[in-house]
N, C-alpha and C positions, 0 to 999 in steps of 0.2 A: 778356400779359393774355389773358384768354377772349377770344370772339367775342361782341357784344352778343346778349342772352336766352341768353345761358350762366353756372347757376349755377355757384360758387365751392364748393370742398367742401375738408375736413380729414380725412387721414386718417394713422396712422403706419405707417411703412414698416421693414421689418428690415434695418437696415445688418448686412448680412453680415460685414462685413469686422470691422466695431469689434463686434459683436455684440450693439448695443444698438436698442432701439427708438428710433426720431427721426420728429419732427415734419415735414410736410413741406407747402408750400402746390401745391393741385393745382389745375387749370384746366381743364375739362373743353374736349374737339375741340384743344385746341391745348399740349396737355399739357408740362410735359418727361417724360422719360425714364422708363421704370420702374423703371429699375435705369441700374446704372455700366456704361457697353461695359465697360469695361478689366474688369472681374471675370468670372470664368468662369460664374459663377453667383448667382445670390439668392432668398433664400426669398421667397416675398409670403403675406401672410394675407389670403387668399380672402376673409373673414370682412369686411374692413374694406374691400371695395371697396366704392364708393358704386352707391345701389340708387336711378337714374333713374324717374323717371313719364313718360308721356305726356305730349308736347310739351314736355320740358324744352330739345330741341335746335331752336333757329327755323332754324338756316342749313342749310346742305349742303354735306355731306364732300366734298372733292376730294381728288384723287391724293395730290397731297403730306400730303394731314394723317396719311395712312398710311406716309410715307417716314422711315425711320429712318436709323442711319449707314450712311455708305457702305459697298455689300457687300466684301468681300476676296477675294472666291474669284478663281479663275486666270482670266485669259479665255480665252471659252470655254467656262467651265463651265456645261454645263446649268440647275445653280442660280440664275442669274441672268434666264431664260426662267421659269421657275418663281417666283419670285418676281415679277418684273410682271405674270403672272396673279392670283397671288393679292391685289396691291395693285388690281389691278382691280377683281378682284370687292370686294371688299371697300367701294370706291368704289363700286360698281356696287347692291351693299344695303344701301347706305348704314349700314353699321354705325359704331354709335358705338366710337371709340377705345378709352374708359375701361371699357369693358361688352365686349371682346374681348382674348380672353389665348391667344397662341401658347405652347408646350409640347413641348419637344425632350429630346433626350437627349446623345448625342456623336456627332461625327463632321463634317464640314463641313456637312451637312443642317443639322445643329442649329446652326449660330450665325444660320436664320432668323428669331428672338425680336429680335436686335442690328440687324436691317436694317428692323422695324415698328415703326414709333408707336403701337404699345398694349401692352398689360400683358405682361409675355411670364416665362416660367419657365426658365430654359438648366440639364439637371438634370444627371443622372449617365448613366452608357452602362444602358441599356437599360430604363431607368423611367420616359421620359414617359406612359407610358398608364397606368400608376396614379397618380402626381401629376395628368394629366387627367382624371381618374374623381374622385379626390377634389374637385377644385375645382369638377365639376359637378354632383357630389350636394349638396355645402355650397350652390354658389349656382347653381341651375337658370338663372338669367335671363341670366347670362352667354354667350356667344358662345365657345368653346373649341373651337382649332384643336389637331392633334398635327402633328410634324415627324420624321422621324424617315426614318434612311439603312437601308441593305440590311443590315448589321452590326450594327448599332445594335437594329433590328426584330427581326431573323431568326433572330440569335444569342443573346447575353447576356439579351435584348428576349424572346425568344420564348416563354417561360411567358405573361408579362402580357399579348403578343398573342393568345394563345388563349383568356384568360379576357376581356378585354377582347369579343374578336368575339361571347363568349360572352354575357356580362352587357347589350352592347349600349346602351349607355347614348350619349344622343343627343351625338356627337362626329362632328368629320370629322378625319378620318386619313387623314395622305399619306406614303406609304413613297415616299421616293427614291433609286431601285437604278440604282446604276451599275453593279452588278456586282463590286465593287470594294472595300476598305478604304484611301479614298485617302489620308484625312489621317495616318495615318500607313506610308503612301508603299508601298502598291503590296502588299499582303496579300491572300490570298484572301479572300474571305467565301462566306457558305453560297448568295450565288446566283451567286458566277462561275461559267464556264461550263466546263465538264468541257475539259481540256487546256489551260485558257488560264494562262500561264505566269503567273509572279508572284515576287516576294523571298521569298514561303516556301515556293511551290512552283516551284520554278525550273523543273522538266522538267515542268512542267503538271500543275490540280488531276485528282485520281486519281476522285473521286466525281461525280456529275451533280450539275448543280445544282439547288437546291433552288428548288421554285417558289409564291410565295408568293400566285397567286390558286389553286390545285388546295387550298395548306391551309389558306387563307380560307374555301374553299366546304366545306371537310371539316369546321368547327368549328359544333354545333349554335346554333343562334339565328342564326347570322349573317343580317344583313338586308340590305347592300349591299357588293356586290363590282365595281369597276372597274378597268381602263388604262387608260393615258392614255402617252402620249410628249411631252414638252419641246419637241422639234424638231415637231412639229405644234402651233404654239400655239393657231389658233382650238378646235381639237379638246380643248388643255387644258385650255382657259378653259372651253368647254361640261360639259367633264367636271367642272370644281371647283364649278361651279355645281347641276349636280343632283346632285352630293354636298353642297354645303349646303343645297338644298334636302330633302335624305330626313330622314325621321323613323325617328331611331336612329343607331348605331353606322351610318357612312360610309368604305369603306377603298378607298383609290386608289392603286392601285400606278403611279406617273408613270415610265417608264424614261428614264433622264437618262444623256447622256455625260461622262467622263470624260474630258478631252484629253487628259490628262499620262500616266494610266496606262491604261486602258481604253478608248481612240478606238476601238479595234477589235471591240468588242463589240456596236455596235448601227450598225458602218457599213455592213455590206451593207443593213440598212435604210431607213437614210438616205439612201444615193445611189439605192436600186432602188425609188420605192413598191410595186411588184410585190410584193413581201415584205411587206406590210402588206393585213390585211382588216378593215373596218369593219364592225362590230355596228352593224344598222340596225334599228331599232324605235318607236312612237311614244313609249314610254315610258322609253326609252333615252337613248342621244346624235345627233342627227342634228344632222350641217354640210354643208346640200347644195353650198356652194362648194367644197367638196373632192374631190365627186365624179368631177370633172375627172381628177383629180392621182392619186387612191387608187382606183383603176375595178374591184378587188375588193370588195362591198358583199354582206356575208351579212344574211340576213333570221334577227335572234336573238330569240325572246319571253325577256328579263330575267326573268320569274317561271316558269319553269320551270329549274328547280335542276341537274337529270340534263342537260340541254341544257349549263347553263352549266360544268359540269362536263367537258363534254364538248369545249368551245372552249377551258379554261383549260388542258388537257393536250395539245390539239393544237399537232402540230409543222411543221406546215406552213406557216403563215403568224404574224405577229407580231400577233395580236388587239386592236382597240385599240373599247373604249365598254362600257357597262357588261355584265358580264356575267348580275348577279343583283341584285335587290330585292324585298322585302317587308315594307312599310312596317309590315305587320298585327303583325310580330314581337315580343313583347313585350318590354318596356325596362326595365332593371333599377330606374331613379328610378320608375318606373310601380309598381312593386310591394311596395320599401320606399322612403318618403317619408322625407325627412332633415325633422325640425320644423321650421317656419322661424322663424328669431332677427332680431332688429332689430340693427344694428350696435354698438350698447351694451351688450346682451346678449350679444354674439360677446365683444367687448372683456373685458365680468368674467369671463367663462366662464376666457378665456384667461389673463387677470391670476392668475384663481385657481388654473391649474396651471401657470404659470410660479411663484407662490407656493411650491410644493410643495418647489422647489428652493431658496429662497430660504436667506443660511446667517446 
């Protein structure tokens, strides 16, 4: 049962599997599931999640009302640092469960939708950021996270990532690059690191890698461009937070290790903070407890573009806090407005082109 002063609401949900629409009683803060772990994926219509007022929620979220099934990654895995960030925050603005929908693609990143207690999308390889563009032009009020791996993004992904940055439409987006194509077991992708060997390039990749805040910052409109690192949590937690604070398109490139195939990619940085310089600004990310630990501290202004350009190519140190913001950037929902429909109105819209097929 809900939590008292928590309304009760009906909505149907797409059993994927059986392919029919089904009934379902939903409960808001203390929900079940939004889908089946065991299935790889399910459609949700956007359309029928239920549209909260003020003060519908008297209690207060805690941790666990965001904990979903237990994660599976390997220990070890950076992902698992990344994920009690983001159940943090999330705790931490107190977002309502049923009004937040994570949105993946493939690759072990993407089964973070399986590990939250809120609405979550697990899609296909390289289409969460159009499946999250639609679901937040249809419902503006929702809360929409993207997931999405170095492969996933960069590769099959990478059209939608350039119109996405492009379009700008108010999402936070976390690439998590391990350098790597782990889940299926040790493949290059387009950011491993020039010679770093692999099952498909066994004598090491022949190209540099490719790096995804230089083509963040290359794509017009873009309005925020960050790093962040797994292994520094306070610094991740600060970084996911002024990415869900910015207005607009939000991309955090988190660098996350790999133990099983990629430990070696980001261990000189790990054991040396030497190799790591901190973007220090007031508008930025600032963790003065770390100043201790990371005693490289560059003074970066985020709104000057050519500057941030200028840190995302450099190779000298591992840059870590925001590089670029501007918030002033216009937002694709800003300029064409989706009408807005009451959920009865979604429902016949829908009924009527499901109709179409009808035999």
């Amino acid at each position: 049962m809900g939590p008292p002063g928590h309304n009760t609401g009906r909505r149907r949900l797409l059993d994927a599997r059986a392919g029919r629409a089904t009934a379902a009683r939903f409960h808001p803060g203390r929900h079940p599931r939004a889908y089946d772990a065991g299935r790889c994926s399910m459609s949700i219509t956007c359309g029928l999640l239920p549209v909260l007022q003020p003060g519908e929620h008297e209690s207060e979220y805690e941790l666990n009302d965001y904990e979903g099934a237990r994660a599976r990654w390997c220990p070890g895995c950076g992902d698992h640092s990344i994920l009690a960030s983001v159940q943090k925050l999330l705790a931490a603005e107190q977002l309502t469960p049923e009004q937040t929908v994570f949105v993946s693609g493939i690759g072990c990143s993407s089964r973070f939708p399986h590990y939250l207690k809120t609405y979550g999308f697990h899609g296909i390889h390289g289409r969460a950021l159009p499946v999250a563009t639609g679901i937040k032009l249809t419902r503006p009020d929702l809360e929409v996270f993207v997931v999405m791996g170095d492969g996933d993004c960069t590769s099959i992904g990478a059209a939608h990532w350039v119109h996405a940055l492009r379009y700008n439409v108010n999402l936070t987006v976390l690439l998590l690059d391990n350098g790597i194509y782990a889940l299926t077991k040790n493949q290059t992708s387009p950011t491993t690191p020039q010679g770093f060997a692999s099952n498909t390039m066994p004598q090491g990749g022949v190209l540099p890698s490719l790096n995804p805040l230089s083509v963040s910052l290359g794509v017009t409109n873009a309005s925020f461009v960050a790093q962040t690192a797994e292994w520094v949590p306070a610094h991740l937690y600060a970084t996911l937070r002024a990415a869900y604070h910015h207005r607009g398109l939000s991309f955090v490139r988190i660098l996350q290790r790999c133990p099983i195939y990629s430990a070696a990619v980001y261990q000189a940085a790990v054991q040396d903070p030497a190799n790591i310089a901190m973007l220090n600004h007031d508008d930025g990310v600032v963790v003065p407890e770390l100043n201790k630990l990371y005693r490289t501290q560059i003074a970066h202004d985020p709104h000057d573009l050519d500057a941030a350009r200028r840190v995302a190519g450099a190779t000298d140190h591992i840059h870590l806090g925001v590089l670029y913001r501007d918030p002033s950037r216009p937002r694709y929902e800003e300029i064409r407005r989706v009408p807005p429909r009451t959920p009865e109105e979604r429902v016949t819209l829908i009924d009527a082109e499901l109709d179409r097929y009808a035999v």
